[in-house]
C-alpha positions in Angstrom: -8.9 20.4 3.0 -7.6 17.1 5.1 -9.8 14.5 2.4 -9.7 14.7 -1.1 -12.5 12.5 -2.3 -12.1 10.4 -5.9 -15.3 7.8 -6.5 -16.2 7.6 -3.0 -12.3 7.1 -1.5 -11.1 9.7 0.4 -7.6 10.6 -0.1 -5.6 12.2 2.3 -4.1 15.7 1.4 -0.5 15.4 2.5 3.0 15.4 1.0 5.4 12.6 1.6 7.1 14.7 4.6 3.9 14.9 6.3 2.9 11.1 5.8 6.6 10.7 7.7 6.3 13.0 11.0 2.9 11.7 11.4 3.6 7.7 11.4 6.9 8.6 13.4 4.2 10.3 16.1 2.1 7.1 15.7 5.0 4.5 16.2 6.7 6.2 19.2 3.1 6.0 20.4 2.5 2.5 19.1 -0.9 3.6 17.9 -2.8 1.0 16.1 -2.2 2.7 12.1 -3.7 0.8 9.1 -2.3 3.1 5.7 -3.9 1.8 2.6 -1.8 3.3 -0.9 -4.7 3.4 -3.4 -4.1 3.3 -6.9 -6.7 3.6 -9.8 -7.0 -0.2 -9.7 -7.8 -0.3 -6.2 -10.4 2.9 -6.4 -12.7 1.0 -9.3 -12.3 -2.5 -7.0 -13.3 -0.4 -4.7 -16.5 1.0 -6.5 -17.8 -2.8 -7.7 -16.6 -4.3 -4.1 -18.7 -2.8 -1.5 -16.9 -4.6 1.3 -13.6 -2.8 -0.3 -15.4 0.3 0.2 -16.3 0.2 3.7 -13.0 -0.9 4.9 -11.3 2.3 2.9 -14.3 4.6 3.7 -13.9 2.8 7.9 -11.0 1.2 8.9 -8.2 2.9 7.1 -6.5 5.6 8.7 -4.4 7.1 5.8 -5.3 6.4 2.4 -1.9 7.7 -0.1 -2.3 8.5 -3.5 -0.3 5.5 -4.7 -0.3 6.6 -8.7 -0.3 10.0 -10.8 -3.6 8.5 -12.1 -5.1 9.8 -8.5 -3.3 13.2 -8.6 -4.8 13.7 -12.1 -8.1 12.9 -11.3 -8.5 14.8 -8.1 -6.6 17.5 -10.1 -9.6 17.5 -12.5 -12.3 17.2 -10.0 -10.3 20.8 -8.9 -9.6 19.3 -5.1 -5.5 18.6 -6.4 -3.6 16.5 -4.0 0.1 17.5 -3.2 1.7 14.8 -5.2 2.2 11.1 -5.4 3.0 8.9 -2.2 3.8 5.3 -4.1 3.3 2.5 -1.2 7.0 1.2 -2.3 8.8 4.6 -1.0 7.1 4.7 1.9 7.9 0.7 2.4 11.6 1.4 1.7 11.5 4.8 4.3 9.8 2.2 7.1 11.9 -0.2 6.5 15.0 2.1 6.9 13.0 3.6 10.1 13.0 0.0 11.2 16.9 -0.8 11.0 17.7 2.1 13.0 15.8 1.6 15.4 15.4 -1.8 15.5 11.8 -1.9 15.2 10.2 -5.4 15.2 8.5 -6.4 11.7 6.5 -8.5 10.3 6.6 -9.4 6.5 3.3 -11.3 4.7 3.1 -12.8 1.1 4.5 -13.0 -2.2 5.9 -15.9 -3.6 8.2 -18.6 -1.1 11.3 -17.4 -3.7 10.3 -14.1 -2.8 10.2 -13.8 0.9 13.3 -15.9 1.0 15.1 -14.0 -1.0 13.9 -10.6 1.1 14.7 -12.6 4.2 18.2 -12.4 2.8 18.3 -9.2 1.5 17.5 -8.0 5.2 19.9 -10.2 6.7 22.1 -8.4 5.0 21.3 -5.0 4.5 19.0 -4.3 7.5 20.4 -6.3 10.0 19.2 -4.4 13.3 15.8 -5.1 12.1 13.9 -7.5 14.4 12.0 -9.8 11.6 9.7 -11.6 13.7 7.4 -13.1 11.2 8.5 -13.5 7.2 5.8 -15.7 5.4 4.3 -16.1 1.9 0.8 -15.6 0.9 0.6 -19.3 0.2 -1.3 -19.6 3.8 -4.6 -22.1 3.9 -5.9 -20.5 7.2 -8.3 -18.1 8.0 -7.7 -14.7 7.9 -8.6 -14.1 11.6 -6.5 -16.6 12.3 -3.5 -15.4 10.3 -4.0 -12.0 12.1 -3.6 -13.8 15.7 -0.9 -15.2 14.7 0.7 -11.9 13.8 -0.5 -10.1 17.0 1.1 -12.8 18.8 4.6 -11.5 18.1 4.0 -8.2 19.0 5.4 -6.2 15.8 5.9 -2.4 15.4 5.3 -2.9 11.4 3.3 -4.9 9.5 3.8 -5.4 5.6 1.3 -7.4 3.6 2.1 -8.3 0.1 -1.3 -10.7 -0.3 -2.7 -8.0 -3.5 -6.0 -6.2 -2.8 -8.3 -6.6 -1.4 -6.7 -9.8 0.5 -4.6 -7.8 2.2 -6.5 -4.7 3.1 -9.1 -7.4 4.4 -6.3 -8.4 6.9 -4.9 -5.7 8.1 -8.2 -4.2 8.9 -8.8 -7.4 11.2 -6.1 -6.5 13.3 -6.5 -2.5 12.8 -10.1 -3.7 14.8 -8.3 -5.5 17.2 -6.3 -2.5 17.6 -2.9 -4.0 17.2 -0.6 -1.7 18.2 1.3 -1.6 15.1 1.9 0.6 11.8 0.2 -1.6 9.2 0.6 -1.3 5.4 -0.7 -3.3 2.2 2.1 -3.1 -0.7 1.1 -5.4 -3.1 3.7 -6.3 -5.4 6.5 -4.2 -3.5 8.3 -7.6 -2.2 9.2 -8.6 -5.6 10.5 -5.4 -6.6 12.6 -5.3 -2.9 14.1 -8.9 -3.3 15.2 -7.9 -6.9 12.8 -10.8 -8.4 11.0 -7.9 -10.3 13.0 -4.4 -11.9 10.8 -1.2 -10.4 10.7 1.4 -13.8 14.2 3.2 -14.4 14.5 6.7 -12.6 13.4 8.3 -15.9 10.3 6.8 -16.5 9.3 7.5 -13.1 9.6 10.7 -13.4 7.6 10.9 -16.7 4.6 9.2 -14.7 5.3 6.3 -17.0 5.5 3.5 -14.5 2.7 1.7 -16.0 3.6 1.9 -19.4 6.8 0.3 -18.5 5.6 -2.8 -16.4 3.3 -3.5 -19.6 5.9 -3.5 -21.8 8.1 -5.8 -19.5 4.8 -8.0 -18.2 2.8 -7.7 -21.5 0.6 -10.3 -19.2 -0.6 -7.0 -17.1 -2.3 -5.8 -20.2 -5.9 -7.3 -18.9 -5.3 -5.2 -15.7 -4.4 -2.1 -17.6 -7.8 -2.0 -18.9 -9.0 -0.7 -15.7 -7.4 2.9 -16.4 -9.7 4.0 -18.9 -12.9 2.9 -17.2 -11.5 5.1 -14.3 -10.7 8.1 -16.6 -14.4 7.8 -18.0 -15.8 7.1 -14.4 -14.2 10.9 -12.9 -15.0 12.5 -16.2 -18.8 11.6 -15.7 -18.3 12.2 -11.4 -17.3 15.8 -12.6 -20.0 16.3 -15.0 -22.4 15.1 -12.5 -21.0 17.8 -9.3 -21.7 20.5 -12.2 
């Protein structure tokens, strides 16, 4: 099975390895990739926003299960996916990618603090990198016009921090205007990079306890959280109703 459908977003059945010998094919083809990592949060925006919907159900060309909330679920709708492929590993694996071989990326949103602060991390640590665009999601422009400007520079990558579905909106502009670029919405993964924000300890990772551990250190995330049990209830009745 290549798709493994939860609520109308189709997931696709790979490991991690396989995700990373099929965007190394794509980049030393400089095919025109848009990767969306879906969470549970994203799935249920998805299922209230039909615009969301057609973009993941259209335009994306890999869609990662970016939380164990996903492998559970598709787990009990007994299609199981291989595991979890978070949208920050894959980030940190590109941008690695990207220093050796001096790819040329491009780096959108988060706070100005933020992207300065990453500017200098890369500096630093990743310093074959070509960054040829690094700009917070503060922008007043149109998002076609925002996607010109990033075309304009010609990037192999294409990160965009902007939140969902902001960013999947964007990258799906210039997935249409077949940019030949690897293109990937990580949310909040900027803030964790540039050390602004602590990702979970390696222990509550492992435990599938990454959520429980950015409520406790954001308690302002609780409002989000409440998304999870709507989701749980939402597959429970999707599996009742493919009995």
């Amino acid at each position: 099975m290549k798709k493994v459908n939860v609520l109308g977003v189709n997931f696709d059945n790979k490991t991690f390895n396989q995700f990373q010998n099929e965007f190394i094919g794509r980049l030393n083809n400089h095919e025109s990739t848009f990767i969306v990592t879906a969470n549970p949060e994203i799935v249920m925006a998805a299922n209230e926003n039909p615009e969301f919907m057609k973009i993941l159900q259209t335009d994306a060309d890999y869609i990662t299960a970016d939380g164990i909330g996903i492998v559970k679920a598709a787990k009990l709708l007994k299609t199981p996916l291989p595991e979890r492929v978070t949208g920050y590993d894959l980030f940190l694996w590109l941008m690695k990618l990207a220093n050796e071989r001096g790819l040329r990326v491009y780096l959108i949103g988060a706070k100005p603090k933020v992207i300065h602060s990453v500017q200098a991390k890369i500096a630093k640590n990743y310093a074959n990198i070509n960054l040829v665009g690094a700009e917070d999601g503060y922008f007043k422009e149109d998002l076609d016009l925002v996607a010109r400007r990033i075309q304009r520079t010609q990037p192999d990558l294409v990160f965009a921090a902007l939140g969902f579905p902001k960013q999947e909106k964007l990258l799906s502009i210039l997935r249409k205007n077949a940019t030949p670029a690897l293109m990937m919405g990580i949310g909040g993964s900027l803030d964790v990079f540039s050390g602004q924000v602590k990702r979970a300890p390696e222990v509550f990772q492992k435990a599938h306890l990454e959520w429980f551990y950015r409520l406790v250190t954001n308690p302002t995330r609780f409002k989000r959280m409440l998304v999870l049990p709507r989701f749980v209830m939402k597959v429970h009745k999707n599996k009742r109703g493919n009995k």
